[in-house]
Each structure stands twice: as C-alpha cells, then as structure tokens.
C-alpha positions, 0 to 999 in steps of 0.5 A: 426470679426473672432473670434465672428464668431468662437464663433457663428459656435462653439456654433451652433455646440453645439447646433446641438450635445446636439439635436442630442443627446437629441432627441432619448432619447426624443423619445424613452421615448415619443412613445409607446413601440411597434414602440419605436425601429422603431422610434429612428432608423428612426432618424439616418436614416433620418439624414444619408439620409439627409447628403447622398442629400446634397452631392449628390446635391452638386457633380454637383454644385461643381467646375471642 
C-alpha cells in the first residue's frame, strides 16, 4: 500500500511541475504584447501569495 501511494504523490508532483512550468510559456504566448510581462508575473506572484495563506492558516491550527 505504501508504495501505490508513493507512486500516486509522486506523479502528482510531476504533474504540478510540468503545470508550473507550462503555464507561463502558455501565457505569455497567449496574451497581448503589452500586458504579457504584468501577466506572467502576476503568476508567481499569486502562487507566492497562495504558499504565503497556507502557512499563515496553518501557524494557529498547529499543535503547542
């Protein structure tokens, strides 16, 4: 059981990285060429942002 789980965490984190990666590329080839630098980094910021709640949500649910 250990190791089907393994495999399934393992291929969603290649999953997360090939998005992580693909996304950008996708959007800056999508969007006009006058907000395409605003948008791809709007990305990594909203993703930092994102990282950034979950730990602030986290700090007062964890154990003392």
């Amino acid at each position: 059981m250990d190791i089907v789980l393994t495999i399934i965490l393992n291929s969603a984190g290649i999953g997360i990285g090939a998005l992580s990666t693909s996304v950008p590329m996708y959007q800056s080839e999508s969007v006009p060429k006058n907000i395409r630098g605003a948008t791809v980094s709007s990305y990594q910021l909203l993703i930092t942002l994102g990282i950034w709640a979950a730990y602030m949500v986290r700090i007062p649910s964890a154990p003392r």
